[in-house]
NUVEXLO-332725 format. One record per residue: y, x, z of N, C-alpha, C, O in turn; residue number from 1; residue in one letter. Coordinates in steps of 0.1 Angstrom, whole numbers, plus 5000, padded with zeros to 4 digits. Each point is the difference from the previous one (the first is absolute). Last residue first. Example, Ala and Ser with C-alpha at 12.3 -4.5 7.8 and 13.67 -1.06 7.14 Angstrom:
2
<pt n_yy="4978" n_xx="5128" n_zz="5071" ca_yy="5011" ca_xx="5009" ca_zz="5000" c_yy="5011" c_xx="4992" c_zz="5008" o_yy="5011" o_xx="5005" o_zz="5001" num="2" residuo="S"/>
<pt n_yy="4932" n_xx="4998" n_zz="4998" ca_yy="5012" ca_xx="4991" ca_zz="5000" c_yy="5012" c_xx="5009" c_zz="5000" o_yy="5000" o_xx="5010" o_zz="5007" num="1" residuo="A"/>
END
This chain:
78
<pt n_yy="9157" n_xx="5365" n_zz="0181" ca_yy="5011" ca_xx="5007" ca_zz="4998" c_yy="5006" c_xx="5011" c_zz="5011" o_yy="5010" o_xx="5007" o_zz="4997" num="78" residuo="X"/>
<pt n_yy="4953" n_xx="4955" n_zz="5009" ca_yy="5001" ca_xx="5015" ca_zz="4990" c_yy="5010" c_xx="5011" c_zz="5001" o_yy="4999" o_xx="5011" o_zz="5004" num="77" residuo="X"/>
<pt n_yy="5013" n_xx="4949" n_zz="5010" ca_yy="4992" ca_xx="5007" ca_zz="5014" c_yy="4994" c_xx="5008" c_zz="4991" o_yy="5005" o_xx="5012" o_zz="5001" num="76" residuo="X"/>
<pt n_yy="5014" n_xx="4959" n_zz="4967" ca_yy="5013" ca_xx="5008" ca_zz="5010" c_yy="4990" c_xx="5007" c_zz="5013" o_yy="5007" o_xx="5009" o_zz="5006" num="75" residuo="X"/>
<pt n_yy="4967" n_xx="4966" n_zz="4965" ca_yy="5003" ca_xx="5009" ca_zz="4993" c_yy="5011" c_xx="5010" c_zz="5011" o_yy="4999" o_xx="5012" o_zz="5004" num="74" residuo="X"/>
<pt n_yy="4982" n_xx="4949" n_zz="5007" ca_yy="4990" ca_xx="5010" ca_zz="5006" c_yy="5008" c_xx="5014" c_zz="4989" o_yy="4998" o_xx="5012" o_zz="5003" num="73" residuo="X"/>
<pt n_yy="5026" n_xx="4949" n_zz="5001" ca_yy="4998" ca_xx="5003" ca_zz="5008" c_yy="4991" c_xx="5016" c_zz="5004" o_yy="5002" o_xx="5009" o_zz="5008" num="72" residuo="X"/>
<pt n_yy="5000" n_xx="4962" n_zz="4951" ca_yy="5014" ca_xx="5008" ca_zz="5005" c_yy="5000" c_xx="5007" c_zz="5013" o_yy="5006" o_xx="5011" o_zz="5000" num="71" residuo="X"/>
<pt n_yy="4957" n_xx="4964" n_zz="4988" ca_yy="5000" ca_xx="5010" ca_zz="4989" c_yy="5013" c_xx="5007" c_zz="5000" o_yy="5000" o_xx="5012" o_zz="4996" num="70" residuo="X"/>
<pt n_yy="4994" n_xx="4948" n_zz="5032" ca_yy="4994" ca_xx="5010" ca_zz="5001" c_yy="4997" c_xx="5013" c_zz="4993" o_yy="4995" o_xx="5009" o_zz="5006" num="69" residuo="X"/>
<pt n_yy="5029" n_xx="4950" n_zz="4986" ca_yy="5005" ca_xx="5008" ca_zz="5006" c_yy="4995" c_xx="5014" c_zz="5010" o_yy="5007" o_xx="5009" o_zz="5005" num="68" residuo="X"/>
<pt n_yy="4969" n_xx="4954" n_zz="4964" ca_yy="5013" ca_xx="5009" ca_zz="4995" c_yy="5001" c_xx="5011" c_zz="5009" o_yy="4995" o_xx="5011" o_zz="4999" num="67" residuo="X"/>
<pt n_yy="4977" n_xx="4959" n_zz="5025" ca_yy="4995" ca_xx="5008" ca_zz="4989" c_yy="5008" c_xx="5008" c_zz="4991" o_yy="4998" o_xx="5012" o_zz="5000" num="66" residuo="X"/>
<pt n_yy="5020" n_xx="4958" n_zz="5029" ca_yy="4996" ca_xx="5008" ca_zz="5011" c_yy="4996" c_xx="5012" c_zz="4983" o_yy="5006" o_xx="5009" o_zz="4995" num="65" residuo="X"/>
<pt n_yy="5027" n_xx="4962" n_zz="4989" ca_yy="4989" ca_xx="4998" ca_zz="5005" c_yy="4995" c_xx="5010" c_zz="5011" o_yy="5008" o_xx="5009" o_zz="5000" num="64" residuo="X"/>
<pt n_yy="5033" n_xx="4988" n_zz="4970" ca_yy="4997" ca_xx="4990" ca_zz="5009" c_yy="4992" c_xx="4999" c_zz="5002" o_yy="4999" o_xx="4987" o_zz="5000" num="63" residuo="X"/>
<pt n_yy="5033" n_xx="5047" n_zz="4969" ca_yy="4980" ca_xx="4998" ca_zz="5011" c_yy="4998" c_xx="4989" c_zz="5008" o_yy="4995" o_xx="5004" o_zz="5010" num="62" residuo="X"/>
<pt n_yy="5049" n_xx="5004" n_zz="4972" ca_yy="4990" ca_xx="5005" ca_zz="4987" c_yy="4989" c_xx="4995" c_zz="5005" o_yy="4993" o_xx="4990" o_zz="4997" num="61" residuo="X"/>
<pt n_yy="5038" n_xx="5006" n_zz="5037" ca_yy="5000" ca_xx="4985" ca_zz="4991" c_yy="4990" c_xx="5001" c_zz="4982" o_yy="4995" o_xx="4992" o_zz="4993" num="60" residuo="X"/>
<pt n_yy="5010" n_xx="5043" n_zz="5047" ca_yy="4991" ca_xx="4983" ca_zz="5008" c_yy="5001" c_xx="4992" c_zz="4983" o_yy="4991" o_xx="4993" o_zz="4995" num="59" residuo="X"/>
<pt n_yy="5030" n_xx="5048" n_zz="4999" ca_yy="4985" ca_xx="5003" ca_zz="4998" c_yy="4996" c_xx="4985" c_zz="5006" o_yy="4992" o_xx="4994" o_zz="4994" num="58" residuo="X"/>
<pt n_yy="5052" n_xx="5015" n_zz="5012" ca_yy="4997" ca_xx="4993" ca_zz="4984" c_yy="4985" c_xx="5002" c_zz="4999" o_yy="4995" o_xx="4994" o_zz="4991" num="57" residuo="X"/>
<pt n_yy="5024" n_xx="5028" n_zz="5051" ca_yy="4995" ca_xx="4983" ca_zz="5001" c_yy="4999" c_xx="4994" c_zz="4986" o_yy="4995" o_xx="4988" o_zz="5000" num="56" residuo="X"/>
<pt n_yy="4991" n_xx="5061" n_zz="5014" ca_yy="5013" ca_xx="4992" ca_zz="4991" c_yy="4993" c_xx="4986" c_zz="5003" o_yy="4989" o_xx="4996" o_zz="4998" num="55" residuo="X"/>
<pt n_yy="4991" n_xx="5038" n_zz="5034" ca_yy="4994" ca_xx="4993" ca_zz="4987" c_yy="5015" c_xx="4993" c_zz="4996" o_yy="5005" o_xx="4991" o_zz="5007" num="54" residuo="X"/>
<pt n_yy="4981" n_xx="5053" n_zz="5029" ca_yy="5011" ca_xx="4988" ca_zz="4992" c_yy="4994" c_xx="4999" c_zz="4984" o_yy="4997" o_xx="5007" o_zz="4991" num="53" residuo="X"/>
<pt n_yy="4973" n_xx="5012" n_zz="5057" ca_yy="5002" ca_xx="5006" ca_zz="4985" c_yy="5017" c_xx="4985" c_zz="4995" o_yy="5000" o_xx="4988" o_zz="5004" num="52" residuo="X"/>
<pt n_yy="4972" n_xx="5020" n_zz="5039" ca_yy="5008" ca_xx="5008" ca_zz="4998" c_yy="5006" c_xx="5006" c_zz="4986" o_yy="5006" o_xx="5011" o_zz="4997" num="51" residuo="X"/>
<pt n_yy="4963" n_xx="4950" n_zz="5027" ca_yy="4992" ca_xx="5013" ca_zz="4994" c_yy="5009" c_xx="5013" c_zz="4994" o_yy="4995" o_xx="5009" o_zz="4993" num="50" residuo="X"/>
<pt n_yy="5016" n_xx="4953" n_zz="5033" ca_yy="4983" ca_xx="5002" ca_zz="5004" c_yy="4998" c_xx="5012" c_zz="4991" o_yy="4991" o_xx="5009" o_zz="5001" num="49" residuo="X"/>
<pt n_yy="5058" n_xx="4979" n_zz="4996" ca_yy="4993" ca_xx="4999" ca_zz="5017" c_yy="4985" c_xx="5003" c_zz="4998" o_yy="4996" o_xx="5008" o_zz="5008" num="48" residuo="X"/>
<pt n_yy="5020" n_xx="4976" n_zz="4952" ca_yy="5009" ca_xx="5019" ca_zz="5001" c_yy="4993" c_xx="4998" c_zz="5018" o_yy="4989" o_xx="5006" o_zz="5001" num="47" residuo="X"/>
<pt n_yy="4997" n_xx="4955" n_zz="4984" ca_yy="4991" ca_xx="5014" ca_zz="4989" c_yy="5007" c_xx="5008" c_zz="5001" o_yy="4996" o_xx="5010" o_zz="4994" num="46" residuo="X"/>
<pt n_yy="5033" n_xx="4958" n_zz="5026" ca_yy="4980" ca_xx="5000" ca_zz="5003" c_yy="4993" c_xx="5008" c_zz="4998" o_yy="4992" o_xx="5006" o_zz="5008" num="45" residuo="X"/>
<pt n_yy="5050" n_xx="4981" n_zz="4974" ca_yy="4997" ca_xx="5012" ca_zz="5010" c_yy="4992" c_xx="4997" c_zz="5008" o_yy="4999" o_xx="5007" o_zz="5011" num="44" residuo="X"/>
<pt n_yy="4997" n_xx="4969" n_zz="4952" ca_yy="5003" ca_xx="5011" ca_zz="4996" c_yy="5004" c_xx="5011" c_zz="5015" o_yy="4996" o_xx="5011" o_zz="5001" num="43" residuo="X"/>
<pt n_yy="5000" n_xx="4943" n_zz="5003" ca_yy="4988" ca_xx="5007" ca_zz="4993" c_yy="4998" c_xx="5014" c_zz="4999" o_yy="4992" o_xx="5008" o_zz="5004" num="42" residuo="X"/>
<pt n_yy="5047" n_xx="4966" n_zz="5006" ca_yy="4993" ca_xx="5001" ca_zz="5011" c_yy="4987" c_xx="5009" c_zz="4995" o_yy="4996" o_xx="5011" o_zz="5005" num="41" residuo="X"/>
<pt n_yy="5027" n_xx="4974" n_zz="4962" ca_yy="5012" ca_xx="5013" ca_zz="5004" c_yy="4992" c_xx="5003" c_zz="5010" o_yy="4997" o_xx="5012" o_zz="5001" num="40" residuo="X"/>
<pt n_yy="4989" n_xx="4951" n_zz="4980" ca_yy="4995" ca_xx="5014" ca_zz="4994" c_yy="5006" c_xx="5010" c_zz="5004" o_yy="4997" o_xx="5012" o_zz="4996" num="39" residuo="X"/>
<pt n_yy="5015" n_xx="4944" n_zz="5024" ca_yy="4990" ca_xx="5005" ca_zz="5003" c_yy="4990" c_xx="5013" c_zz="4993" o_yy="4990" o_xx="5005" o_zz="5005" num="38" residuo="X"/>
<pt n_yy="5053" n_xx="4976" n_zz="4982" ca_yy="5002" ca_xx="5008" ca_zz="5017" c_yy="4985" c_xx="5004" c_zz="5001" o_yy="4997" o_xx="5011" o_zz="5003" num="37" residuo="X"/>
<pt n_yy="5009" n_xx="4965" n_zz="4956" ca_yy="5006" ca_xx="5016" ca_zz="5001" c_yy="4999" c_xx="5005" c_zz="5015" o_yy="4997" o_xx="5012" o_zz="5004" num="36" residuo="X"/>
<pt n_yy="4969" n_xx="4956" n_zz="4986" ca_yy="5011" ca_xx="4996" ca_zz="4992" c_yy="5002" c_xx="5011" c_zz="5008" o_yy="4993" o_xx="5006" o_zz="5008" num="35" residuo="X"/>
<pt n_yy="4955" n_xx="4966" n_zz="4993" ca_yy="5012" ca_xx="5015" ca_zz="5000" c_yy="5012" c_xx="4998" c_zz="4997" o_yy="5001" o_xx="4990" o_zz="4993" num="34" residuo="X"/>
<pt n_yy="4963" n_xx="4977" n_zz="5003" ca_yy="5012" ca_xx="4998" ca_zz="5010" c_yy="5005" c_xx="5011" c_zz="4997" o_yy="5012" o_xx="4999" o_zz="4997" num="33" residuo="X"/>
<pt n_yy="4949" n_xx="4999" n_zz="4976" ca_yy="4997" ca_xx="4997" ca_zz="5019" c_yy="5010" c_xx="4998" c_zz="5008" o_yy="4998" o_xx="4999" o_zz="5012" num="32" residuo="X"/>
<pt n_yy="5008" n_xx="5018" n_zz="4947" ca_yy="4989" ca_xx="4990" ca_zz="4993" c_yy="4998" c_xx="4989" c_zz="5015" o_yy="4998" o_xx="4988" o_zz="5001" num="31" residuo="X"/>
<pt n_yy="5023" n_xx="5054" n_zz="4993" ca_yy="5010" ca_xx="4993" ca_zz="5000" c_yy="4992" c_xx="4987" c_zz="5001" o_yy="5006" o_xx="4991" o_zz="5005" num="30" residuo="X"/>
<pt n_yy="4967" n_xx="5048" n_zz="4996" ca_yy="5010" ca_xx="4998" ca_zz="5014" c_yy="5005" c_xx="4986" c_zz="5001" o_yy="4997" o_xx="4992" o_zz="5010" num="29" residuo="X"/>
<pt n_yy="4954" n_xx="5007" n_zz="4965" ca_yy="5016" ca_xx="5009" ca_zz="4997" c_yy="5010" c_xx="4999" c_zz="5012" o_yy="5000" o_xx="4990" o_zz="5008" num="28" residuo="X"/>
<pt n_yy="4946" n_xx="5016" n_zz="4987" ca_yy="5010" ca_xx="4992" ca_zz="5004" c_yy="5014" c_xx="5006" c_zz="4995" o_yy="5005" o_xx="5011" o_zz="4999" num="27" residuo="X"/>
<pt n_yy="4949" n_xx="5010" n_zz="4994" ca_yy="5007" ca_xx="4996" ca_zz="4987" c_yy="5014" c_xx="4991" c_zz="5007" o_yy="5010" o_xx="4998" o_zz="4993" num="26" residuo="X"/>
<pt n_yy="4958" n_xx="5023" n_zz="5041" ca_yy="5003" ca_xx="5010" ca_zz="4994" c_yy="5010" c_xx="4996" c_zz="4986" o_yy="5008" o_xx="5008" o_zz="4996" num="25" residuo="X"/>
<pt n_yy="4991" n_xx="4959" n_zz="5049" ca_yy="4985" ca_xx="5004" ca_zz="4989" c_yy="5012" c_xx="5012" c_zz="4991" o_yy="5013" o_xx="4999" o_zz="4998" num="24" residuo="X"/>
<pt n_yy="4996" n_xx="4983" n_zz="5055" ca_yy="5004" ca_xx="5000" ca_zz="4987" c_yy="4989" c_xx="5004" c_zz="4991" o_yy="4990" o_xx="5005" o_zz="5005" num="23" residuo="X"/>
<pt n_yy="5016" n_xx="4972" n_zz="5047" ca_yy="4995" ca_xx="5007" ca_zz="4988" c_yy="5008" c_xx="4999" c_zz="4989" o_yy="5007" o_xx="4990" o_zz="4997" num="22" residuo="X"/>
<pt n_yy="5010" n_xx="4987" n_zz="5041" ca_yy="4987" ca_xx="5008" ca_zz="5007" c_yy="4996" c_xx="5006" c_zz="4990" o_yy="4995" o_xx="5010" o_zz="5006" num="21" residuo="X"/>
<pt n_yy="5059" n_xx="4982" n_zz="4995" ca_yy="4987" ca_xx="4993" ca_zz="4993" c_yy="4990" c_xx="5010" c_zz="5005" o_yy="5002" o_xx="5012" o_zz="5001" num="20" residuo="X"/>
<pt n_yy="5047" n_xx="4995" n_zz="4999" ca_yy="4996" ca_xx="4993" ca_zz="5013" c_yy="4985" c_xx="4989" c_zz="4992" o_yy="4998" o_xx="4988" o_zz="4999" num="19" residuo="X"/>
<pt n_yy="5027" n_xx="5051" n_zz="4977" ca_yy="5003" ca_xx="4986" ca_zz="4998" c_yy="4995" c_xx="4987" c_zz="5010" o_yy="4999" o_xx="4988" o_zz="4997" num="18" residuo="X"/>
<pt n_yy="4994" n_xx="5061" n_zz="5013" ca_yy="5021" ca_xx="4994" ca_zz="4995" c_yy="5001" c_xx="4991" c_zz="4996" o_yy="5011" o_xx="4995" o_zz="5001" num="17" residuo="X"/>
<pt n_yy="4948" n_xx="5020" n_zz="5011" ca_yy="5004" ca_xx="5001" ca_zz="5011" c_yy="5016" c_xx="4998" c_zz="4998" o_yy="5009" o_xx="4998" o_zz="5007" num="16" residuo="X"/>
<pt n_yy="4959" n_xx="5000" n_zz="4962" ca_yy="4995" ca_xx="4990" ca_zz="5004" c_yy="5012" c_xx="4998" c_zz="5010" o_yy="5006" o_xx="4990" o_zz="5001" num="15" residuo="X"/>
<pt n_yy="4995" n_xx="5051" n_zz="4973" ca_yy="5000" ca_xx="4986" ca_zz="4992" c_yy="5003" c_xx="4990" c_zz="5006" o_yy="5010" o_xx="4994" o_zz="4997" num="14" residuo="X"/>
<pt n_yy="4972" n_xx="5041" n_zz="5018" ca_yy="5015" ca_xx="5001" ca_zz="5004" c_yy="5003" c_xx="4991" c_zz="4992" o_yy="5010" o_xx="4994" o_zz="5004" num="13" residuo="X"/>
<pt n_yy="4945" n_xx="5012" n_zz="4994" ca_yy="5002" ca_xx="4995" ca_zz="5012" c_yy="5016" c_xx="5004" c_zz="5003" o_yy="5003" o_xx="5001" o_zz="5012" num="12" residuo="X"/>
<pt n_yy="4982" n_xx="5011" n_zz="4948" ca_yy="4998" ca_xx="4986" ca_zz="4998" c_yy="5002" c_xx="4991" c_zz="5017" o_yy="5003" o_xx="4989" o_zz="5002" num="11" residuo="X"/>
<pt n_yy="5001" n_xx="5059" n_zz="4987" ca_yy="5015" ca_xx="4991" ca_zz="4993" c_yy="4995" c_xx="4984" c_zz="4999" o_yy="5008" o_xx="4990" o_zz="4997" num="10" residuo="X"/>
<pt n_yy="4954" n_xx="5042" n_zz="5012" ca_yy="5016" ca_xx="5005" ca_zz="5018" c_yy="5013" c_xx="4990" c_zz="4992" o_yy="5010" o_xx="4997" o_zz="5007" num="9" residuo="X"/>
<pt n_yy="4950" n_xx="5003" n_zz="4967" ca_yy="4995" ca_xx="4995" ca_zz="5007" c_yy="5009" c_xx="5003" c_zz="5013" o_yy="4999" o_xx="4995" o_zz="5012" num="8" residuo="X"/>
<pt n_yy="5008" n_xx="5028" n_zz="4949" ca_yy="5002" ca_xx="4988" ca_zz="4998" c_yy="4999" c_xx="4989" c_zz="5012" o_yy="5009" o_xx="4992" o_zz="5002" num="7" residuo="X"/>
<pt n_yy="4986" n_xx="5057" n_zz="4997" ca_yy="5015" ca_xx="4994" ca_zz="5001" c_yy="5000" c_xx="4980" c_zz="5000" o_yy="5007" o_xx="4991" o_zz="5006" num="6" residuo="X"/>
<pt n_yy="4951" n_xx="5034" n_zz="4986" ca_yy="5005" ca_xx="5002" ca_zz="5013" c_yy="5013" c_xx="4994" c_zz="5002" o_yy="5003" o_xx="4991" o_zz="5009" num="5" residuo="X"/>
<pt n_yy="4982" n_xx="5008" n_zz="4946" ca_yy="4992" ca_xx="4993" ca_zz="5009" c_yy="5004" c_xx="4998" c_zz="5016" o_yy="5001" o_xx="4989" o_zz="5005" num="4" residuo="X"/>
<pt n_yy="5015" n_xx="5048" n_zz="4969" ca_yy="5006" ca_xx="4988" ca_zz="4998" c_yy="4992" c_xx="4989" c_zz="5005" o_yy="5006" o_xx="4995" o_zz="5010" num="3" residuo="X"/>
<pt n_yy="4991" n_xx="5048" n_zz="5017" ca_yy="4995" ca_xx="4994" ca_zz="4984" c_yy="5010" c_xx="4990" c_zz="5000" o_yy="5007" o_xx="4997" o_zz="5010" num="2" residuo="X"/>
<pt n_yy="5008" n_xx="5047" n_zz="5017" ca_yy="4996" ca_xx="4986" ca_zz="5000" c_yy="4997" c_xx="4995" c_zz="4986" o_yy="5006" o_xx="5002" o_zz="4990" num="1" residuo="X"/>
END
C-alpha cells in the first residue's frame, strides 16, 4: 500500500469515528472533537481493516489522516 493509498483509507476512518461526512488529508483528529476513547476507537480500526497495531501515542504524534499515513504504510511494509 502507497502512502497516498493508506492516506485516502485513514481519512474515511477518520470521518467514521469522529461521526463527520469528510475529512481532508491535513485535518487534525483532536482538532475535530477527537479525545482518548475516540483514538483508542481509531486505532482498532486500523488493527481490524488492515491487521497491522498502530500504538495509540502514534494518534497523538500523527494527528492527521496524512501523518498517519506514513506510519501506516510503513508497518504493512514491514
Amino acid at each position: 500500500m502507497t502512502v497516498q493509498e493508506a492516506e485516502e483509507k485513514l481519512c474515511g476512518l477518520f470521518a467514521e469515528v469522529l461521526g463527520v461526512p469528510e475529512i481532508e488529508p491535513q485535518d487534525g483528529f483532536f482538532d475535530l472533537g477527537g479525545h482518548s476513547l475516540l483514538a483508542s476507537k481509531l486505532v482498532r480500526r486500523i488493527r481490524t481493516e488492515y491487521g497491522v497495531r498502530i500504538p495509540l501515542r502514534r494518534v497523538y504524534d500523527a494527528p492527521t489522516p496524512e501523518a498517519l499515513a506514513r506510519h501506516l504504510a510503513a508497518a504493512l511494509a514491514a
